[in-house]
C-alpha positions in Angstrom: 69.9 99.2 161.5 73.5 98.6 159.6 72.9 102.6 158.4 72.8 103.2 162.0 76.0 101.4 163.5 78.1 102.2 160.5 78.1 106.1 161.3 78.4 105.6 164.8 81.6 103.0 164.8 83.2 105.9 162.3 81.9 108.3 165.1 83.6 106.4 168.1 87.0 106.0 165.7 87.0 109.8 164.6 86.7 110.5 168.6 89.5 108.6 169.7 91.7 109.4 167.1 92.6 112.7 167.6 93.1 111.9 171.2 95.9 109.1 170.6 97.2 111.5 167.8 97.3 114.0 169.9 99.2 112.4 173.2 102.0 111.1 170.4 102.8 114.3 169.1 103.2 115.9 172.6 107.0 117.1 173.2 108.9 114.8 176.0 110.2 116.8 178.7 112.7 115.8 181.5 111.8 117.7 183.9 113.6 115.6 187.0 112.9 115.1 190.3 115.8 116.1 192.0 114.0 114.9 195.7 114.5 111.4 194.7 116.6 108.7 196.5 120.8 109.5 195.6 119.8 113.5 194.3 121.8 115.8 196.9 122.2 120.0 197.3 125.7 121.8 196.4 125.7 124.5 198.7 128.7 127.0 199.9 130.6 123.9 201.8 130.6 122.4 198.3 132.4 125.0 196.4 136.1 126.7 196.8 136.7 129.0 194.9 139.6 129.1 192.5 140.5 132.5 190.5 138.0 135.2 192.0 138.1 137.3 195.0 135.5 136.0 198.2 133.5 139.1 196.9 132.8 137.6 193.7 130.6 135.1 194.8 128.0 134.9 197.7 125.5 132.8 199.3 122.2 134.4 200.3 119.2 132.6 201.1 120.1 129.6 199.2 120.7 131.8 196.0 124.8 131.8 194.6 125.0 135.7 193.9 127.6 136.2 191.0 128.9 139.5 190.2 130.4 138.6 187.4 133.7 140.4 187.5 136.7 139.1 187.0 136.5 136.5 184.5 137.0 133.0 186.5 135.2 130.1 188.3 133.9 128.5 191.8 134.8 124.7 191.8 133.3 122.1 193.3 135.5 120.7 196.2 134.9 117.1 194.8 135.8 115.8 191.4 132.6 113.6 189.4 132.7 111.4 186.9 129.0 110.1 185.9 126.2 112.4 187.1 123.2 114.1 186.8 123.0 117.9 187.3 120.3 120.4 187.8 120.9 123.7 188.3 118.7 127.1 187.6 119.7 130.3 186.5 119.3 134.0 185.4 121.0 136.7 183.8 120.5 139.9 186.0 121.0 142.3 183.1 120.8 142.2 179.3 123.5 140.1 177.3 124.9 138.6 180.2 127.4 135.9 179.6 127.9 132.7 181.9 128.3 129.1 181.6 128.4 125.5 183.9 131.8 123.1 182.9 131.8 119.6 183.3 134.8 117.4 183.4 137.3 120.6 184.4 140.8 119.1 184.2 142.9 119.4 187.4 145.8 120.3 185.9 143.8 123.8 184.5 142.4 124.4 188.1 145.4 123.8 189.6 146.8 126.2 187.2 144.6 129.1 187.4 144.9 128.8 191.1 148.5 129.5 191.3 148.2 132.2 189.2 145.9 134.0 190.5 144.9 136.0 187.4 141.7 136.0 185.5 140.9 133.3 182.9 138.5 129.6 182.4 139.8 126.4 183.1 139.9 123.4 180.3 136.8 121.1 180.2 133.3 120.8 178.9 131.0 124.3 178.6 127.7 124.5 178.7 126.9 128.1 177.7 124.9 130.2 179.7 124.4 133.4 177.6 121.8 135.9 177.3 120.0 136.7 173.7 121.3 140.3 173.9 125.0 139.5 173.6 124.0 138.6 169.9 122.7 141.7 169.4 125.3 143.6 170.9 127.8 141.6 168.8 125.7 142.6 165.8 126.3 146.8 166.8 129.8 146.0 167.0 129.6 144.9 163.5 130.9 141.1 164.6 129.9 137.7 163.3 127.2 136.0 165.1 126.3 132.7 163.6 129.4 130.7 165.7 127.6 130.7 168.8 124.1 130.2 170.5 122.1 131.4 173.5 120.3 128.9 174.1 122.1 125.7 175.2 125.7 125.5 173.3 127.7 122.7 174.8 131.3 122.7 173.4 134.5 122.1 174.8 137.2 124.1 176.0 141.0 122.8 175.3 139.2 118.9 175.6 138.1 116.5 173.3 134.6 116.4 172.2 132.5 115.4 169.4 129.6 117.9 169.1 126.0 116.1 168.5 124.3 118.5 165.6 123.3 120.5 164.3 127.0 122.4 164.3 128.5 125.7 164.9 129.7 126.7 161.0 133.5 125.1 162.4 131.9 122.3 163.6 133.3 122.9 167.0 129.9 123.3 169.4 127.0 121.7 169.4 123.8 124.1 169.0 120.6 123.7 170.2 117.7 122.0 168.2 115.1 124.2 170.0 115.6 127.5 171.3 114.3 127.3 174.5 116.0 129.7 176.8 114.5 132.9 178.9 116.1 136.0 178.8 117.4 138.3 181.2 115.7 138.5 184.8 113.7 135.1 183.8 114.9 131.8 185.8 115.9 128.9 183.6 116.2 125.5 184.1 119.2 123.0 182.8 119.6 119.2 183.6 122.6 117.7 182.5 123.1 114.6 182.4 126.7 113.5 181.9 127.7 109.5 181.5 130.9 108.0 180.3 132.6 110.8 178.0 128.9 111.5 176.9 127.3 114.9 177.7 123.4 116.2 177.2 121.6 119.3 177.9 117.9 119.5 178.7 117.1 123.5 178.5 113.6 124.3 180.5 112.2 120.9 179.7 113.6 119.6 176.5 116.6 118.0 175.4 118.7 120.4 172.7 122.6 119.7 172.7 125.5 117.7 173.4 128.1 115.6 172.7 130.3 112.1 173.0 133.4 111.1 173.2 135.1 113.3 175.7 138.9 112.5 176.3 138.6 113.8 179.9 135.5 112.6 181.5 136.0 113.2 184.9 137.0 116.0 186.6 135.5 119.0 189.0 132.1 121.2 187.9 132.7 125.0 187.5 130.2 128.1 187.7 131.9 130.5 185.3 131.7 134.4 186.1 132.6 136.4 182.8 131.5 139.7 183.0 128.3 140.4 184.2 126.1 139.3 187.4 124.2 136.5 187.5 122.4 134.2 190.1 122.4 130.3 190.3 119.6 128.6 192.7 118.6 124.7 193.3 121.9 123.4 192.6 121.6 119.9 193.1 123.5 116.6 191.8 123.1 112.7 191.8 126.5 110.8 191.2 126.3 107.4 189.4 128.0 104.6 189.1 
């Protein structure tokens, strides 16, 4: 009888095993729900726009149509400090380039709004760029290994320290996974952004980011550089 039980407790343990192995190694994914109590939509009432004609961006059917032409931003009307964000995008053609700031500076809106001409504002990006800009960069005979396209977050005339791995400069944060869809596929971002700290989540996962940022508060931007692109289920909760 001892024969008997012996193989069959080492039965029962071989079984469960794998099963507890299995449900430790499984990737932890953030996919939020942005229906919860203190999530809200940002919709055209929620935007102005700063350095681009009315054409450049349009509402339709909930969808934020970007053309992509000139280079500039749409701003949110109201200035955040500690948030969450989720927003989903996609590149409408092949190498298209984009990107969400966090913590835009005033002083650079108010700037580029008096102006009038084509350029970004200072703050924190969080690229938005299609895998065929690297391979266009590569025709044109250009270094490629100083950015990503799949979840870069670096900042723009701000302080930031980059979480690693590191652009070669040490300047942007790249992403540990590459997670991002290409053109004509919708991808999701949450960003969660929390006293000078920023992190990007990239269809799921978390991949970049950085602390210490000298400016953390200011307006969120939708950046049009160059080529169309859509944003859809734009939707933030403020914290305290």
């Amino acid at each position: 009888m001892k024969r008997l039980l012996f193989p069959l407790a080492l039965a029962s343990l071989a079984l469960a095993t794998p099963i507890h192995a299995q449900t430790t190694t499984q990737p932890v994914h953030a996919w939020m729900d942005d229906t919860a109590p203190g999530w809200r939509p940002l919709g055209p009432s929620d935007f102005s726009k700063v350095n681009c004609p009315e054409e450049t961006w349009t509402w339709k059917d909930g969808v934020l149509h970007c053309t992509g032409t000139p280079v500039g931003v749409l701003r949110t009307t109201e200035k955040f400090r500690n948030f969450e964000l989720v927003v989903e995008w996609m590149h409408e053609k092949e190498a298209g380039n984009s990107g969400v700031f966090v913590w835009t500076t005033p002083e650079s809106i108010e700037k580029l709004t008096a102006e009038g001409k084509p350029g970004l504002p200072a703050g924190i990006e969080v690229q938005v760029l299609d895998h065929g800009f690297t391979e266009r960069m590569q025709k044109q005979g250009k270094k490629t290994d100083w950015f990503g396209t799949n979840g870069d977050v670096f900042p723009v005339r701000v302080k930031l320290t980059p979480f690693p791995p590191l652009s070669p400069d040490g300047s942007r944060s790249f992403p540990r996974k590459h997670l991002a869809k290409g053109h004509g596929e919708w991808n999701h971002y949450y960003i969660r952004a929390i006293n000078g700290e920023v992190r990007l989540w990239v269809n799921g996962e978390e991949v970049s980011g950085g602390s210490g940022a000298d400016h953390p508060e200011g307006f969120l931007c939708l950046e049009s550089e160059g080529s169309p692109i859509q944003f859809r289920k734009v939707r933030i909760r403020p914290l305290p």
